[in-house]
C-alpha positions in Angstrom: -11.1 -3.4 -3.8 -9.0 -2.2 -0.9 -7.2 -5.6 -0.9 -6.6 -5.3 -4.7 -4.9 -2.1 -4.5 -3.0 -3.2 -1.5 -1.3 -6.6 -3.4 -1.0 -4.6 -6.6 1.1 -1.3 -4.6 3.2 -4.1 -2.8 4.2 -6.0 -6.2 4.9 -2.7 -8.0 6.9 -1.6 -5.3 8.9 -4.7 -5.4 9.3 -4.5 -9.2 11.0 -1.0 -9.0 13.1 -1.5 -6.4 14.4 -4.5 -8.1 14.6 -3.1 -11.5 14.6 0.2 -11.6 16.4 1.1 -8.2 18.5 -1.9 -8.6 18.1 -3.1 -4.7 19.6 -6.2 -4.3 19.1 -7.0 -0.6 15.7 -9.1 -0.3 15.0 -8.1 2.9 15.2 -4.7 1.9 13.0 -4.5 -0.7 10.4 -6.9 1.8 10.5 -3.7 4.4 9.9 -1.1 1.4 7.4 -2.9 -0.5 5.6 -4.2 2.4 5.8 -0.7 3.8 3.9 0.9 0.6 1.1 -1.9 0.6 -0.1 -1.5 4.4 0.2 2.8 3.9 -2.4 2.0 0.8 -4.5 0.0 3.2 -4.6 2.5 5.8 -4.9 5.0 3.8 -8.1 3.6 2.4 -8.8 2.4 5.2 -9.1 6.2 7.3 -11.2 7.5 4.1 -13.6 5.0 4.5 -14.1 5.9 8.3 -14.1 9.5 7.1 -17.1 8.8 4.4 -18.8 6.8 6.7 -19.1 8.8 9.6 -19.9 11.5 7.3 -22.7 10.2 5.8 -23.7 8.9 9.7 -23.9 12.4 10.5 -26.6 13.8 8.0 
């Protein structure tokens, strides 16, 4: 699921700044888009720690 999310955040990323921001530099919208997918990972990836060692702790 995690990985899902991830691919989907980076391709939507890429779509707006393409289309709707209108970035024209590739590298650019690599660093943003890239940027957005691994902050979704970790993201989900500290709330899972979170749950987990929440539930270790009852």
């Amino acid at each position: 699921m995690q990985e899902i999310l991830t691919v989907i955040t980076y391709l939507v990323v890429w779509l707006i700044c393409k289309e709707v921001v209108g970035i024209q530099s590739g590298l650019v919208t690599l660093v943003i888009s890239l940027g957005a997918a691994v902050s979704v990972y970790v993201i989900f990836a500290v709330r899972w720690y979170e749950d987990r060692k929440k539930n270790d702790n009852r």
